[in-house]
DSSP file (Angstrom, degrees, kcal/mol; ACC not computed):
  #  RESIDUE AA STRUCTURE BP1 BP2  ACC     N-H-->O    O-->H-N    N-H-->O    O-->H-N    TCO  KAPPA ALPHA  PHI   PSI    X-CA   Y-CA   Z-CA
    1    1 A X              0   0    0      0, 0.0     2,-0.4     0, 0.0     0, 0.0   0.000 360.0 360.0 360.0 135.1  136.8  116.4   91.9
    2    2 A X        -     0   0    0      1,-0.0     2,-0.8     2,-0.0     0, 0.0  -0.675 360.0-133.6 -84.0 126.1  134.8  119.3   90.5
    3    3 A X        -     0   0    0     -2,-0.4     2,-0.6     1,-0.1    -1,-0.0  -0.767  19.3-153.0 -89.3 102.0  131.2  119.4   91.9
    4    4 A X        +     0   0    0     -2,-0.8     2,-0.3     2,-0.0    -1,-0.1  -0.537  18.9 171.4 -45.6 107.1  128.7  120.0   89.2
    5    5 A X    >   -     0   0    0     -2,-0.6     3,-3.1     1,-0.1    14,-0.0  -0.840  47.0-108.3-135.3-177.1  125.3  121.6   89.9
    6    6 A X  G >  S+     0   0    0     -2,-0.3     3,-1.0     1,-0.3    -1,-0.1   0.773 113.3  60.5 -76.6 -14.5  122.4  122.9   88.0
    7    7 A X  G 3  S+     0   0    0      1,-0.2    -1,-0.3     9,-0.1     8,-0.3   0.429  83.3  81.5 -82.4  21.1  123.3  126.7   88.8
    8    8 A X  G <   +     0   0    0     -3,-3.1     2,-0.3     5,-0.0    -1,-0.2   0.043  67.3 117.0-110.1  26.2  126.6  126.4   87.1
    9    9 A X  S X  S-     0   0    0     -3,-1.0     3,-2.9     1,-0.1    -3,-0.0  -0.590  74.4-123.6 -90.5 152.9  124.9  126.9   83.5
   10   10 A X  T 3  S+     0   0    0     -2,-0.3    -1,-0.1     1,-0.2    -3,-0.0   0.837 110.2  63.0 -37.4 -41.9  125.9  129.8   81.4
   11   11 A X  T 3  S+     0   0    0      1,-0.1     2,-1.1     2,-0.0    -1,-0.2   0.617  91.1  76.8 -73.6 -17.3  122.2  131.0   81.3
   12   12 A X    X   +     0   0    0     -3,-2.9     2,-1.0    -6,-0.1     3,-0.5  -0.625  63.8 178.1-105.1 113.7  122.2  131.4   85.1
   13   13 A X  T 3   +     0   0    0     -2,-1.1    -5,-0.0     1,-0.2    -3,-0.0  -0.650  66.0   9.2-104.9 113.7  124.1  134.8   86.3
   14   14 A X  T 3  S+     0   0    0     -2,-1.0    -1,-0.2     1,-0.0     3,-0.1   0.861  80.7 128.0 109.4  19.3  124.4  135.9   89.9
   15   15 A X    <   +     0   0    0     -3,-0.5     5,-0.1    -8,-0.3    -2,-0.1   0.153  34.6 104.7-119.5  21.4  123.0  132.7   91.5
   16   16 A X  S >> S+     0   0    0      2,-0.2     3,-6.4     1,-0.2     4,-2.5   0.950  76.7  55.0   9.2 -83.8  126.1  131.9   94.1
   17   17 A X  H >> S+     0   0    0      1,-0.4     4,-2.7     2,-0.2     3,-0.5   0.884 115.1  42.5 -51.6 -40.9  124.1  133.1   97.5
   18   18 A X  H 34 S+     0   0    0      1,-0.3    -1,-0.4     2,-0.2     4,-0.3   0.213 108.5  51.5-120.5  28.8  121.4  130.7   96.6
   19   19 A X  H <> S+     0   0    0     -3,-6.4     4,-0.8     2,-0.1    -1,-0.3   0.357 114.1  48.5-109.4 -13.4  123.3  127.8   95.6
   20   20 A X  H <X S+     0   0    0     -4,-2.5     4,-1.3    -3,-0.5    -2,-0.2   0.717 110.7  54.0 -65.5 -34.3  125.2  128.4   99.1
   21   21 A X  H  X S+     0   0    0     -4,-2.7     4,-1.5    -5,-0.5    -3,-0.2   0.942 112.1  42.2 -63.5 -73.9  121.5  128.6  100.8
   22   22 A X  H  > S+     0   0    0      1,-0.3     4,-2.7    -4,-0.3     5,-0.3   0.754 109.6  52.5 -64.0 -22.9  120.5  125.4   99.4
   23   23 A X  H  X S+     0   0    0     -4,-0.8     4,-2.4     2,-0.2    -1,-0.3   0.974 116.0  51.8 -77.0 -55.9  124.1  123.5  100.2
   24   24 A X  H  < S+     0   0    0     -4,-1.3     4,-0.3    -5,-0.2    -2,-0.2   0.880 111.4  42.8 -17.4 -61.9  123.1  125.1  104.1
   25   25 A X  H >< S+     0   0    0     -4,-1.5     3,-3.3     2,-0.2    -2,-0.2   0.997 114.9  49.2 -66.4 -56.1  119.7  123.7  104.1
   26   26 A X  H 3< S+     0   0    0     -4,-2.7    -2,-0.2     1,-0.3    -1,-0.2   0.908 111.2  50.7 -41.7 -66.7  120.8  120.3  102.8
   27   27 A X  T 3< S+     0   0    0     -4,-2.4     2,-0.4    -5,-0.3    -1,-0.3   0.468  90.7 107.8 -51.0  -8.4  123.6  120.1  105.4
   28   28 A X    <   -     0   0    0     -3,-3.3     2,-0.6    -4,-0.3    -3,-0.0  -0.553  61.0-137.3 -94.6 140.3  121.4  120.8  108.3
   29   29 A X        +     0   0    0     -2,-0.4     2,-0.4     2,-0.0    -1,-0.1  -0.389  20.2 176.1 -73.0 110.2  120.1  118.3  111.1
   30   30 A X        -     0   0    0     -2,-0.6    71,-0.1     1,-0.1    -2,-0.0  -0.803  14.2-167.9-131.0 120.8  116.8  118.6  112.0
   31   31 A X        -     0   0    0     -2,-0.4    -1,-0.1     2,-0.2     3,-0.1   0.487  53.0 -98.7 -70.2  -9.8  116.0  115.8  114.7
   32   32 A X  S    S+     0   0    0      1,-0.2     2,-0.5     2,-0.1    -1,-0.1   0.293  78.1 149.4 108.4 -20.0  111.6  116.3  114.4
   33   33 A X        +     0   0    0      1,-0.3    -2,-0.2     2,-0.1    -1,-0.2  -0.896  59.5  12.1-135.0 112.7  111.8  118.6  117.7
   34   34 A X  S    S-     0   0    0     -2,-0.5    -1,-0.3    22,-0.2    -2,-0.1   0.537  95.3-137.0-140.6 131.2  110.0  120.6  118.2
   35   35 A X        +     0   0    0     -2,-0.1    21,-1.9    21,-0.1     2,-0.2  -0.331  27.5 176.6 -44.9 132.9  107.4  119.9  115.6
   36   36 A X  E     -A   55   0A   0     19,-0.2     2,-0.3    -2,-0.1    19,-0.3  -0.632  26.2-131.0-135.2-165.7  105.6  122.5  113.1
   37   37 A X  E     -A   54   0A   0     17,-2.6    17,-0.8    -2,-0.2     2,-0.4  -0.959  10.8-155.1-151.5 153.0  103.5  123.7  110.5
   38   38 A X  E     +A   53   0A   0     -2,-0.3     2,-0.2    15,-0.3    15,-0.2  -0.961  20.3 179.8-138.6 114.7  103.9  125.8  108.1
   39   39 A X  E     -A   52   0A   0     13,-0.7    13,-2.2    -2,-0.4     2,-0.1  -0.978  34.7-135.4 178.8  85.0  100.8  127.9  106.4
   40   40 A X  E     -A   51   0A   0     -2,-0.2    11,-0.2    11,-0.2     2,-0.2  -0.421  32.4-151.4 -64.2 133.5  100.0  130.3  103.8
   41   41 A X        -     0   0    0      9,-2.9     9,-0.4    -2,-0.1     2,-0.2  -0.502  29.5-102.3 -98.1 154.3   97.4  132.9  105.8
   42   42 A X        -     0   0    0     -2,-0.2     2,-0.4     7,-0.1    -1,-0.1  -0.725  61.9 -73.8 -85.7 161.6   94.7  134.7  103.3
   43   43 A X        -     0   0    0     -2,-0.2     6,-0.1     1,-0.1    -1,-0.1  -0.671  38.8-151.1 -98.1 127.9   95.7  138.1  102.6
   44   44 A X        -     0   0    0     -2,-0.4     2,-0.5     4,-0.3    -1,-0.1   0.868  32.3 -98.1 -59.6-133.3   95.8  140.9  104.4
   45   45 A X  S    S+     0   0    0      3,-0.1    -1,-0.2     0, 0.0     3,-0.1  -0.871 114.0  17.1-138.9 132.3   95.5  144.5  103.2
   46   46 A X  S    S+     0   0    0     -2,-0.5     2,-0.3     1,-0.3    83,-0.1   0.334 114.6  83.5  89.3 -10.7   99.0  145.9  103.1
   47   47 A X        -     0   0    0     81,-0.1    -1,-0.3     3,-0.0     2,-0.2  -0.860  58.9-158.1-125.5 152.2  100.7  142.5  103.1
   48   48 A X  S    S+     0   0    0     79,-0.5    -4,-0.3     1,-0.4    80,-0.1  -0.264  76.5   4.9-103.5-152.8  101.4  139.9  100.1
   49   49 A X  S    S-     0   0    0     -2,-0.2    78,-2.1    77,-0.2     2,-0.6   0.187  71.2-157.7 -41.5 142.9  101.8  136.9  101.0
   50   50 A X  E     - B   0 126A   0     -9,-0.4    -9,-2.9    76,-0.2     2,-0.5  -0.921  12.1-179.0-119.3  99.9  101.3  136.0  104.6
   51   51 A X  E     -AB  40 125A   0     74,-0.9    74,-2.7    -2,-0.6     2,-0.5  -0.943  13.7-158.1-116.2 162.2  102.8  132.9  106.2
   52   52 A X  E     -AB  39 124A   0    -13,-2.2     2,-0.9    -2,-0.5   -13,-0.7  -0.888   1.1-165.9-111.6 119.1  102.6  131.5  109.5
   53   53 A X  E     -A   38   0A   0     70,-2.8   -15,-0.3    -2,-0.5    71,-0.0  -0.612  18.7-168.8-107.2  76.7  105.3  129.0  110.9
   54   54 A X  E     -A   37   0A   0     -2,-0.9   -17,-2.6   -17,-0.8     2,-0.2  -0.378   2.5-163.8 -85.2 151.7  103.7  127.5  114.1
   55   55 A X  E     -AC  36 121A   0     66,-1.4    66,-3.1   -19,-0.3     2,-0.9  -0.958  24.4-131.1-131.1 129.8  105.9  125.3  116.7
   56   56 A X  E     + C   0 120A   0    -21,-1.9    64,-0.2    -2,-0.2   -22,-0.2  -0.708  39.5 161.2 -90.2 111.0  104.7  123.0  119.3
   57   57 A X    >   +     0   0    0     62,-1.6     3,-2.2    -2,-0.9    62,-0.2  -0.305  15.9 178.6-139.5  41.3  106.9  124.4  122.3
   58   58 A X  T 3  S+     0   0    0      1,-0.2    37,-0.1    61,-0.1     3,-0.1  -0.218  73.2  20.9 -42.2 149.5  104.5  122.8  125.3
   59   59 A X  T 3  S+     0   0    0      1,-0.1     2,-0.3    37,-0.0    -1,-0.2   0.095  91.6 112.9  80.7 -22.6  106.4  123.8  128.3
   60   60 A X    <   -     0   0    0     -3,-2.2     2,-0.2    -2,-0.1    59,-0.1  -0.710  55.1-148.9-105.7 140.7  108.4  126.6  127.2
   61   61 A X     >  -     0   0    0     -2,-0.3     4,-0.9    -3,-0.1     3,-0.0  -0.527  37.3 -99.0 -91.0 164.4  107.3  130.0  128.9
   62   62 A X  T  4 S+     0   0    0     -2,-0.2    -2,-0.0     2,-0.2     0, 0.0   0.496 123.5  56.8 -55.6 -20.1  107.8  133.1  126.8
   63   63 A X  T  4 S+     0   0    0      1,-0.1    -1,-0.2     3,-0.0    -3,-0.0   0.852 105.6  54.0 -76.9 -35.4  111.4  134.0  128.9
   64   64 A X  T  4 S+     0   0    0     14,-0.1    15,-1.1    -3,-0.0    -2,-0.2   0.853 103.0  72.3 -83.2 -23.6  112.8  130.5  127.9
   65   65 A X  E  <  -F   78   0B   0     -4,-0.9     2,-0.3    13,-0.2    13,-0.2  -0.332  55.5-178.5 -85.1 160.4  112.2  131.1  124.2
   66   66 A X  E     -F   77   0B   0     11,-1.8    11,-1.8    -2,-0.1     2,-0.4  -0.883   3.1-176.4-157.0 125.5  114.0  133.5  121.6
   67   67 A X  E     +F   76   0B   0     -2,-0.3     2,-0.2     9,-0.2     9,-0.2  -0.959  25.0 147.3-122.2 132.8  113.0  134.0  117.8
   68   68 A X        -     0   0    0      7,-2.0     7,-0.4    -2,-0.4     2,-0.4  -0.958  43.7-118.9-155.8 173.5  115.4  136.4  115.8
   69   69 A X        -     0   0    0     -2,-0.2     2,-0.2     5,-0.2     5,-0.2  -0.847  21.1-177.7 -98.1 145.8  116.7  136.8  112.3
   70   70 A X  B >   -H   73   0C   0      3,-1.3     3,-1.8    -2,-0.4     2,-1.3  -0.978  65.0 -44.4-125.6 130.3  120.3  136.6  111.9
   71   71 A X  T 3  S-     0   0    0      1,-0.3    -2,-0.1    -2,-0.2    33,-0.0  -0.542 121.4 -22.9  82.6-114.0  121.0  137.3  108.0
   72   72 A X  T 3  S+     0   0    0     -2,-1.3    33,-2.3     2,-0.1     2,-0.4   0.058 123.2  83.7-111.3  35.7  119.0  135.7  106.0
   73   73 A X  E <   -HI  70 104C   0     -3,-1.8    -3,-1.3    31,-0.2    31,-0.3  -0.863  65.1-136.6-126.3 132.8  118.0  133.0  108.4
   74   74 A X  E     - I   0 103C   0     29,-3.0    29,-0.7    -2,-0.4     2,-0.3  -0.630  24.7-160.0 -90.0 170.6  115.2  132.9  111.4
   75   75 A X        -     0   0    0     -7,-0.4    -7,-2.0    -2,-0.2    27,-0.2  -0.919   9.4-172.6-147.8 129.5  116.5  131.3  114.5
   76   76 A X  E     -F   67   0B   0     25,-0.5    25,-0.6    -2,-0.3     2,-0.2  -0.747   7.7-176.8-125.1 128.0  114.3  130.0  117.0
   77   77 A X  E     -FG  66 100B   0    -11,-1.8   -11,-1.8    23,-0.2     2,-0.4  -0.614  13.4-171.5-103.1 145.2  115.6  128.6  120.4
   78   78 A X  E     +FG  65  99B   0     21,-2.9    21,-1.2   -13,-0.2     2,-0.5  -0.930   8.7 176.8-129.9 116.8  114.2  127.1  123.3
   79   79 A X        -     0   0    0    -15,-1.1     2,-0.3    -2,-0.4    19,-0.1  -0.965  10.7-159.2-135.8 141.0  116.1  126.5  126.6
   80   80 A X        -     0   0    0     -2,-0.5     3,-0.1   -20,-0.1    -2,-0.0  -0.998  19.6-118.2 -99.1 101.7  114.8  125.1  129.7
   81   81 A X        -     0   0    0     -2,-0.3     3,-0.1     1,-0.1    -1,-0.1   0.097  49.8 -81.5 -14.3 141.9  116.3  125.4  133.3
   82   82 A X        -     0   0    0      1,-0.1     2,-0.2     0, 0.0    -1,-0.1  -0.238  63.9 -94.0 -43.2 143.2  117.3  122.3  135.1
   83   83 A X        -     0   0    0      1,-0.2    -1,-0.1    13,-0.1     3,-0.0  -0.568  38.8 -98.6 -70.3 130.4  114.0  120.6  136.7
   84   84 A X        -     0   0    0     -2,-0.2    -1,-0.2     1,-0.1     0, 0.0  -0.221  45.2-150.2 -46.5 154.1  113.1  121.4  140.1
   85   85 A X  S    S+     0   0    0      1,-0.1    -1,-0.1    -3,-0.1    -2,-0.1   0.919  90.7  72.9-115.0 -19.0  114.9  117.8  141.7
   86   86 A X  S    S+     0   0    0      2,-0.1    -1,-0.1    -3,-0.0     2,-0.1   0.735  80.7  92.8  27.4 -59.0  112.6  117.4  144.6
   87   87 A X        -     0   0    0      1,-0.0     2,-0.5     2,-0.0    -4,-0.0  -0.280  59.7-170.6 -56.5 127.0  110.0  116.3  141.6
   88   88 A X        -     0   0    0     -2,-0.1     2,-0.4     2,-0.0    -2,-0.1  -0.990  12.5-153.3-139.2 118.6  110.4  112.5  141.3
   89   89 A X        -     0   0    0     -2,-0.5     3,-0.1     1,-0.1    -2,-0.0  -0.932  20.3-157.0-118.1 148.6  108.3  111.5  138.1
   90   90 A X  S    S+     0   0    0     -2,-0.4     2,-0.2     1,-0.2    -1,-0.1   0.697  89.0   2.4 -51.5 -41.5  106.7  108.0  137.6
   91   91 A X        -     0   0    0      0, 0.0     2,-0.6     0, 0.0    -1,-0.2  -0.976  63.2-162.7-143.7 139.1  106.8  108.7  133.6
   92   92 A X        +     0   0    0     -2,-0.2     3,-0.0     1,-0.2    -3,-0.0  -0.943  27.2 150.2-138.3 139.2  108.2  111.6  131.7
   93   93 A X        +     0   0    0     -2,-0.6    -1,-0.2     2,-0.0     0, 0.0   0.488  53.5  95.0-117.5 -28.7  106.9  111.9  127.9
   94   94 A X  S    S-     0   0    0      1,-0.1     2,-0.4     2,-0.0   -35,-0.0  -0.426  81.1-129.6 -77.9 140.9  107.1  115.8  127.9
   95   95 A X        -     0   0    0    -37,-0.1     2,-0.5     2,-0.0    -1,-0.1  -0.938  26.3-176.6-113.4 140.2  110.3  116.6  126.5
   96   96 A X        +     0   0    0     -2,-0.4     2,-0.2   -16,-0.0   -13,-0.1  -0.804  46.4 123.1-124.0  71.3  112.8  119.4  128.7
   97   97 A X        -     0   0    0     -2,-0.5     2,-0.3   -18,-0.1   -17,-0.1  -0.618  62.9-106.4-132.9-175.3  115.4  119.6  126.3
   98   98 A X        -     0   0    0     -2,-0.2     2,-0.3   -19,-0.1   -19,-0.2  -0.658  32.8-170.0-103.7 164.1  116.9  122.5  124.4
   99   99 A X  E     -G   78   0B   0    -21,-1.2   -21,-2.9    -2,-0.3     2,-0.3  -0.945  29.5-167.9-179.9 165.1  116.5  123.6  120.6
  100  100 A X  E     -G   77   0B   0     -2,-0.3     2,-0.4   -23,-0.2   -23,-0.2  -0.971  21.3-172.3-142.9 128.8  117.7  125.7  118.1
  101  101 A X        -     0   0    0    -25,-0.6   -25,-0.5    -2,-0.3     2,-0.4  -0.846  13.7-161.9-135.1  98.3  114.9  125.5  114.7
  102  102 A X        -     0   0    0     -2,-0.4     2,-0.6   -27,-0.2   -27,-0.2  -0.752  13.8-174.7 -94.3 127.1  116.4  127.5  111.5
  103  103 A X  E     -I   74   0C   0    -29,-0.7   -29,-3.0    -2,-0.4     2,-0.6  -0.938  22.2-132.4-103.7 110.1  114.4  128.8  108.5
  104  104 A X  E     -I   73   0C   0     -2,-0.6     2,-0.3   -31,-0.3   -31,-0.2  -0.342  23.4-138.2 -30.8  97.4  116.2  130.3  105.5
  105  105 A X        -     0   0    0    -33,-2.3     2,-0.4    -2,-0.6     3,-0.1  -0.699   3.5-130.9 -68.8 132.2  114.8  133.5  104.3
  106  106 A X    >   -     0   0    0     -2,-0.3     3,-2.0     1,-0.2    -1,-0.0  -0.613  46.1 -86.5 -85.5 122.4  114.3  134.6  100.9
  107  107 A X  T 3  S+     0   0    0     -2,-0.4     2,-1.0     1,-0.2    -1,-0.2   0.004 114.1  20.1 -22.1 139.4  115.4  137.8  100.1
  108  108 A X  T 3  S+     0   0    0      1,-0.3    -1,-0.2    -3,-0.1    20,-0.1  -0.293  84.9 142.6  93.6 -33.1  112.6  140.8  101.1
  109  109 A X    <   -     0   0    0     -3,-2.0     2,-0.5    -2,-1.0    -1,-0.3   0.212  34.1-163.5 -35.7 122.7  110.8  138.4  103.5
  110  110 A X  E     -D  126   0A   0     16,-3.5    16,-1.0     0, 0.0     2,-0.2  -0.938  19.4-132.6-121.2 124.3  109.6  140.5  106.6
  111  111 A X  E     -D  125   0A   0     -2,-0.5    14,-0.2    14,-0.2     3,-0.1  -0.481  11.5-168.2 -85.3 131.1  108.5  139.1  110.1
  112  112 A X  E     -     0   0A   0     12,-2.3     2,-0.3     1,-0.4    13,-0.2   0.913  58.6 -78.8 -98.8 -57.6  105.3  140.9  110.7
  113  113 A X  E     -D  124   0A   0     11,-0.7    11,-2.1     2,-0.1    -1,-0.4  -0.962  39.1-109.3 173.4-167.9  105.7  139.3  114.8
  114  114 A X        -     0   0    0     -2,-0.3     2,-0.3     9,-0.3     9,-0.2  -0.989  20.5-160.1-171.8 134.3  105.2  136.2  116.9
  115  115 A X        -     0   0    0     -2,-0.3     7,-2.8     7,-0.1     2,-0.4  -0.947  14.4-144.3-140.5 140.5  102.8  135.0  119.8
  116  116 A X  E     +E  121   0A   0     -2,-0.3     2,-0.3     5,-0.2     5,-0.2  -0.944  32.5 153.7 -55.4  85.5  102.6  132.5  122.4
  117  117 A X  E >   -E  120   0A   0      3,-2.3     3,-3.7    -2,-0.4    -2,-0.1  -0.960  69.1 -16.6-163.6 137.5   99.1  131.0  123.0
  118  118 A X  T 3  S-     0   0    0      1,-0.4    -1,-0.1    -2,-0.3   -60,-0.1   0.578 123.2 -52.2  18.4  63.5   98.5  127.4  124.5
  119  119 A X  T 3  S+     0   0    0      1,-0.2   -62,-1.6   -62,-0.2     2,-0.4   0.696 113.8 114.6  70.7  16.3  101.9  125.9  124.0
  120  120 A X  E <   -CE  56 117A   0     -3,-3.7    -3,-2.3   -64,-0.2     2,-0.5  -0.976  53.6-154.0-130.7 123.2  102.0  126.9  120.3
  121  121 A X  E     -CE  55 116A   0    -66,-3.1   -66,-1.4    -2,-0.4     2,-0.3  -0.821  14.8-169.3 -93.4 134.7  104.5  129.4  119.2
  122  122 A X        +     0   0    0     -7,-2.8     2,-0.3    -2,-0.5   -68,-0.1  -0.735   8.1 179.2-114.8 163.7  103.3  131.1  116.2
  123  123 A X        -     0   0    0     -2,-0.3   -70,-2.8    -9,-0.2     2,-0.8  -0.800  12.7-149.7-155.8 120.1  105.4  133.4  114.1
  124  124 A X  E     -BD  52 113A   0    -11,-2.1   -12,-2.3    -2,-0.3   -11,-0.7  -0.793  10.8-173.2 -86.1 117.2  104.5  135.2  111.0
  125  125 A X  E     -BD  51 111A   0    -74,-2.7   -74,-0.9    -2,-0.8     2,-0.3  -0.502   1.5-167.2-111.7 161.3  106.1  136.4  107.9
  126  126 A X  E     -BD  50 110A   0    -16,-1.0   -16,-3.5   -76,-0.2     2,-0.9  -0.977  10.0-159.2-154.1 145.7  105.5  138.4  104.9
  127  127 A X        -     0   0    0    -78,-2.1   -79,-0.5    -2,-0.3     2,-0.3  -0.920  33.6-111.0-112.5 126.7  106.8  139.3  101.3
  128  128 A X        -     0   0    0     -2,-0.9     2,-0.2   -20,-0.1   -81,-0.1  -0.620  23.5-102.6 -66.2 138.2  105.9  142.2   99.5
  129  129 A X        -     0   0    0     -2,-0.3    -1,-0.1     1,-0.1   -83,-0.0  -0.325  52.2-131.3 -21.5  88.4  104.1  142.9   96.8
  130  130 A X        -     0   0    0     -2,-0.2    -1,-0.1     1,-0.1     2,-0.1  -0.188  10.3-121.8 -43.0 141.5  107.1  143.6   94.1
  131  131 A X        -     0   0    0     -3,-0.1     2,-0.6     1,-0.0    -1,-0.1  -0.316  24.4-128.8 -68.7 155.2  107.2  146.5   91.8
  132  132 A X        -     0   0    0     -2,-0.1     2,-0.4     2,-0.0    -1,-0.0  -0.969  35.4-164.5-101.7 122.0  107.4  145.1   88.1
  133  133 A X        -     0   0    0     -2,-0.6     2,-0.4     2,-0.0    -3,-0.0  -0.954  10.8-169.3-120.4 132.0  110.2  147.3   87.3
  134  134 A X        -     0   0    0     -2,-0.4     2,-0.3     2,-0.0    -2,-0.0  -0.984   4.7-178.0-144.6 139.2  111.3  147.9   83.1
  135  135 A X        -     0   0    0     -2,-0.4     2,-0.5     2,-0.0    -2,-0.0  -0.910  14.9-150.1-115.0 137.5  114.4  149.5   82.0
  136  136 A X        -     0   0    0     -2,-0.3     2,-0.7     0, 0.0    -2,-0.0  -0.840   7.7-149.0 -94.2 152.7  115.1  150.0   79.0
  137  137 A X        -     0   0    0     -2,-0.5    -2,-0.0     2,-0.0     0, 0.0  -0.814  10.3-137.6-125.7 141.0  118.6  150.0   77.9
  138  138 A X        -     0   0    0     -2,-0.7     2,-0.7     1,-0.1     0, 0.0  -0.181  18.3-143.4 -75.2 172.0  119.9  152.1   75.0
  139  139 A X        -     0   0    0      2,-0.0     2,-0.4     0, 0.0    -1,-0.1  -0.979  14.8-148.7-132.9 130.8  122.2  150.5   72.8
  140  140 A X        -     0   0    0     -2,-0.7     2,-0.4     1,-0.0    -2,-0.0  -0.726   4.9-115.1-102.5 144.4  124.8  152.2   71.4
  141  141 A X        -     0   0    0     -2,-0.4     2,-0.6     2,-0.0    -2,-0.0  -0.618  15.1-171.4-103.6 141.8  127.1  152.3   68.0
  142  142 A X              0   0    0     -2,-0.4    -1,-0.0     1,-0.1    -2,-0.0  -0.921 360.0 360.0-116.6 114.8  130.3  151.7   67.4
  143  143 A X              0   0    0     -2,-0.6    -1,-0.1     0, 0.0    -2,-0.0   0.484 360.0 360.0 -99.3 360.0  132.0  152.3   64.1
């Protein structure tokens, strides 16, 4: 059976990659953990748009963590050592688990850098301004 979708009209040319993003995002698990926020920043001088993609990553030191882009996609992971076992807890609510948290990028999008600060991983991004670019194109005759 042939899968219809709304980038398979005539009027749209060249829209593959990003009906291939979106079938990505759909298909992907995200359990809740580690929670975030997501934030347009006011704008900077030099920067267009600024957003900031905070994660709550209590527990994780700065070694256990890793943000990079691979494609067009940010990755961030968090892995935790085994727990000292000597430590015998009464209740445990903190979670000591691993995780892998992917965002899809939009072409030009540039990660300006990312900070650690009281269990909250922040990471920032930015697009640039675009040039308004017009071509004209000559048209030519054929007899």
């Amino acid at each position: 059976m042939t899968r219809v979708s709304a980038f398979s009209s005539p009027l749209l040319l060249g829209f593959d990659d990003i009906e291939r993003v979106l079938d990505r995002v759909s298909k992907a698990t995200n359990d809740g953990y580690p929670p975030y926020n997501i934030e347009r920043m006011p704008r900077t001088d030099g920067h267009g748009d600024v957003i900031r993609i905070t994660l709550a990553v209590a527990g994780f030191t700065r070694e256990q963590l890793d943000v990079s882009v691979e494609e067009n996609q940010l990755v961030i992971r968090g892995r935790q050592e085994e727990e000292d076992k000597s430590r015998q807890f009464l209740h445990r609510g903190i979670a000591a688990r691993q995780f892998q948290r992917t965002f899809v990028l939009a072409e030009g999008i540039e990660i300006l850098g990312a900070e650690l600060k009281d269990g909250l991983l922040s990471i920032d991004l930015f697009r640039p301004e675009p040039e308004r670019i017009v071509r004209r194109i000559e048209i030519t005759a054929r007899d």
